[in-house]
Structures are given as C-alpha cells and as structure tokens.
C-alpha positions as CSV (number, residue, x, y, z in Angstrom):
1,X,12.3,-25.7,2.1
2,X,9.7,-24.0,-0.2
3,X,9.9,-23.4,-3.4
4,X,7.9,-22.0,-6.1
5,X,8.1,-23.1,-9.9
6,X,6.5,-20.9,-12.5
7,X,5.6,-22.1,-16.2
8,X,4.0,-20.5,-18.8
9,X,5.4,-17.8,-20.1
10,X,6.3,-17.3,-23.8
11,X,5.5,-14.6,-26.3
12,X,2.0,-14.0,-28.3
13,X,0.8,-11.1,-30.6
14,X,-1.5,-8.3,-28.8
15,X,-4.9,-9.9,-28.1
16,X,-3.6,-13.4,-27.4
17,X,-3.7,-15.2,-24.0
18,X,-1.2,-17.3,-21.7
19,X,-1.7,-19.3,-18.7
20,X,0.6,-19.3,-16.0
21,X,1.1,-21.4,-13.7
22,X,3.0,-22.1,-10.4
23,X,3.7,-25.0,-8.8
24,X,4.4,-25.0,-5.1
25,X,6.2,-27.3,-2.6
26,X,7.6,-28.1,0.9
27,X,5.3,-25.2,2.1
28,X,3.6,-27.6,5.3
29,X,1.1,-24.6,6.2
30,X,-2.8,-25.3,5.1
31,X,-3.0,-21.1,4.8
32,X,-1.3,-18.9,2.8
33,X,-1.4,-15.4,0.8
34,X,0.0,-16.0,-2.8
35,X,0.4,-13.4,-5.6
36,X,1.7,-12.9,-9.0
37,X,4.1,-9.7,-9.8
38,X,5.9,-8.8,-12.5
39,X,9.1,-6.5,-13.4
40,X,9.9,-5.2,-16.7
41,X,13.2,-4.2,-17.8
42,X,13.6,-0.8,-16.0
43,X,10.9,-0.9,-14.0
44,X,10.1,-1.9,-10.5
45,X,8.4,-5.3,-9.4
46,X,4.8,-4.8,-9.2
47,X,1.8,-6.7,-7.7
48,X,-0.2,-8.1,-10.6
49,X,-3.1,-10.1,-8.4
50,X,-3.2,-12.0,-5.2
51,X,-5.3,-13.7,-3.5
52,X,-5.4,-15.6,0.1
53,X,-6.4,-19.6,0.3
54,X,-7.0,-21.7,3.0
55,X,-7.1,-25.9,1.6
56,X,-10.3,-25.7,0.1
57,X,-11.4,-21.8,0.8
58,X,-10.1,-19.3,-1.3
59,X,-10.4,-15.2,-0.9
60,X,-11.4,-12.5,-2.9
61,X,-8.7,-12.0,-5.5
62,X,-7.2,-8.2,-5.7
63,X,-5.7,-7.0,-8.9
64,X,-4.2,-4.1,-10.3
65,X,-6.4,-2.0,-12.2
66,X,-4.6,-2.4,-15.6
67,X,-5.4,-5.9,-15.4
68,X,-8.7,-6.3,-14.1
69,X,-11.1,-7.7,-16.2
70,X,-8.2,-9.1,-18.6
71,X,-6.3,-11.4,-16.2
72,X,-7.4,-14.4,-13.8
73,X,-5.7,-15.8,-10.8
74,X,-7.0,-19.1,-9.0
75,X,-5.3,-21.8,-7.1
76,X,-5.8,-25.9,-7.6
77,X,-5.3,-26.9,-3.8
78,X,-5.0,-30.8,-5.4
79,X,-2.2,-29.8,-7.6
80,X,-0.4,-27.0,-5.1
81,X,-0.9,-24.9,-8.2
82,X,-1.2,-21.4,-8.6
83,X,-2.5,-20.2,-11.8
84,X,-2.2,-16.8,-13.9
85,X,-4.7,-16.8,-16.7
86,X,-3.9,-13.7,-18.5
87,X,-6.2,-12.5,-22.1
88,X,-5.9,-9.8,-23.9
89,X,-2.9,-9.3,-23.4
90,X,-1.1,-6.0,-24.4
91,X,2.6,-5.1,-25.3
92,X,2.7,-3.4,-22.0
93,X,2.2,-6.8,-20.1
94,X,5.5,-7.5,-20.8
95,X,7.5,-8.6,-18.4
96,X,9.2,-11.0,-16.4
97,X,6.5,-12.9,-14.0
98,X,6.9,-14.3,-10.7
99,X,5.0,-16.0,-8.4
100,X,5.1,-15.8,-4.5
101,X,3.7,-16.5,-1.3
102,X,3.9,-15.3,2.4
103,X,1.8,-16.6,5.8
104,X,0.5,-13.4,6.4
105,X,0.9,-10.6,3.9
106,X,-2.0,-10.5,1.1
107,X,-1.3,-7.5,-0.6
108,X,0.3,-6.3,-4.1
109,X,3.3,-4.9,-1.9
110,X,6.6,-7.2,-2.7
111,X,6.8,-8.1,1.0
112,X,6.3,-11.8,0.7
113,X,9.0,-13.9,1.8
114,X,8.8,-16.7,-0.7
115,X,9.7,-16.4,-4.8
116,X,9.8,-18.1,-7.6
117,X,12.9,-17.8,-10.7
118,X,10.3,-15.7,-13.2
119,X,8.6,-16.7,-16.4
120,X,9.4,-14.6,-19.2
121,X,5.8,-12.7,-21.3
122,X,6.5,-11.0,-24.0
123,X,3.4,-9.6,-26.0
124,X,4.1,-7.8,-29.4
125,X,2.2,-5.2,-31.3
C-alpha cells in the first residue's frame, strides 16, 4: 500500500523559508510523477510544483507562476523523499500542503491517485 508522509510545515513571518518534505513508501514502481498542492481555507486544491523522476533521472520541474523563482521541489531517490523548499514566503502561501504521486499524470491538475494527510504553512504579515 503506498503512502505518503509530509513534514515540515509550521508558521514563519513574511520573508522566512520552510522545507517540506515527504517521505514515500510501499510505492514498488522505479517511475513516477510526484507533486506538491496546497488548499487554503475556502479555496480549491491547487498544483504548487511537480516534477517526474525515474531512480536516478529526474524531469524538468513545473510550477505555478506565483511560486516560481521563490519555491524548490527535488526528490532524494536514497531517502524516497520528496522535498518542498519554499523562501520568501508570503501570507498568501498559506495553506495546508500535500504531497502526491501518480504513474502517469505529471501535471498541476489534482488527478493523482496517491495523497499524503497535509502539512499545515502558515506565513504572517
């Protein structure tokens, strides 16, 4: 069975950085796509960044644009770790963040089939 476990999370003042992270298991396949979304109170779940990996190959990460140039996604194939490093961070990147993975779908659309519980950002002003 797979699951995903993020970490992470916490609150920091505008400006400050977190690093996410997501550890993955019982997922036997060498290729996957794996992403980060969020959901803030109200608000729809929304792709944040994904990006595809293959053991030791990874792809070229997507992000939204309101996080492009601020945030980071990687992967540590050793560790089955998925990683959200995320600076300058504003109160609007607050939200709940989850991790998830699919075989096949790589894009910022919530169609993957595998989820982590959350990890909880909140950025103040």
């Amino acid at each position: 069975q797979v699951q995903l476990q993020e970490s992470g999370g916490g609150s920091v003042q505008a400006g400050g950085s977190l690093r996410l992270s997501c550890v993955v298991s019982g997922y036997t396949y060498s290729a996957a796509c794996m992403g980060w979304f969020r959901q803030a109170p109200g608000k729809e779940r929304e792709g944040v960044a994904t990006i595809y990996v293959d053991s030791g190959y990874s792809g070229i990460p997507v992000y939204i644009d309101s996080v492009k140039g601020r945030f980071t996604i990687s992967r540590d194939n050793a560790k089955n770790t998925l990683y959200l490093l995320m600076n300058s961070l504003k109160p609007e990147d607050t939200a709940m963040y989850y991790c998830a993975a699919d075989l096949a779908y790589c894009g910022l659309r919530t169609r993957y089939n595998y989820w982590g519980q959350g990890t909880q950002v909140t950025v103040s002003s």
